[in-house]
Structures are given as structure tokens and as C-alpha cells.
N, C-alpha and C positions, 0 to 999 in steps of 0.2 A: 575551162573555168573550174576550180578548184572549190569545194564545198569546205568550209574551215570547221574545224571538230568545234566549238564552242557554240555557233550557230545550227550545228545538227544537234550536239544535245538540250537545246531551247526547242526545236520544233518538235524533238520528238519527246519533252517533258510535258510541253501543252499541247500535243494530242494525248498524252497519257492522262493529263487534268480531263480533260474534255471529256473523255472516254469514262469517268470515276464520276466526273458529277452527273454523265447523262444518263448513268446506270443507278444512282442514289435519285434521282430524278423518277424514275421507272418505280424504283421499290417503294418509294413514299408515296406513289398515284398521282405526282405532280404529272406526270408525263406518260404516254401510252405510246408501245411501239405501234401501234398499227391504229388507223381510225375505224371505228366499229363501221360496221355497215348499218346504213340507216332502213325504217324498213317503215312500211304507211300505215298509221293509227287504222285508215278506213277497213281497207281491204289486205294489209298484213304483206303485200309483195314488197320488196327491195328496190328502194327509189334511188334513181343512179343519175339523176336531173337536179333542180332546185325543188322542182314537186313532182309528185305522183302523175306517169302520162297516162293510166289507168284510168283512175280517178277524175281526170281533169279534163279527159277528152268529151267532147261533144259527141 
């Protein structure tokens, strides 16, 4: 199967688009590369659950 030159430079213009806006995306704080680590109002440790297993255990 033959890749045609017109169809590689359309996928490789929009990964170039994609690539430009997700880094304008980044600079304006629309968008964060990494999710912060969340961390418990109570007792200040890094909850890695929905809640604190700390905190919540019996």
C-alpha cells in the first residue's frame, strides 16, 4: 500500500495545528500538562483515592 504525498502532508499539518494550539493552550492556563497532586485539607497527606483513607478510616 502506497502512502500518496497529499494525504501525508494533511496529517502531518494537523498534528502540527494540534501541537500549536495545545502549547497556546498551556501558555494561556487554559490547560496544564500534568494534574496537580491533590493533597487533604485535614491532615495535609496526598490523597490518591476519591477521599482521604486517613482521614476516613474508622
Amino acid at each position: 500500500m502506497h502512502l500518496a504525498p497529499h494525504i501525508a502532508l494533511i496529517v502531518i499539518l494537523t498534528c502540527g495545528i494540534g501541537y500549536v494550539m495545545a502549547l497556546a493552550g498551556v501558555q494561556k492556563s487554559a490547560l496544564e500538562w500534568r494534574r496537580r497532586q491533590r493533597t487533604c485539607p485535614s491532615c495535609g497527606r496526598a490523597i490518591r483515592a476519591r477521599v482521604c483513607d486517613v482521614c476516613t478510616s474508622d
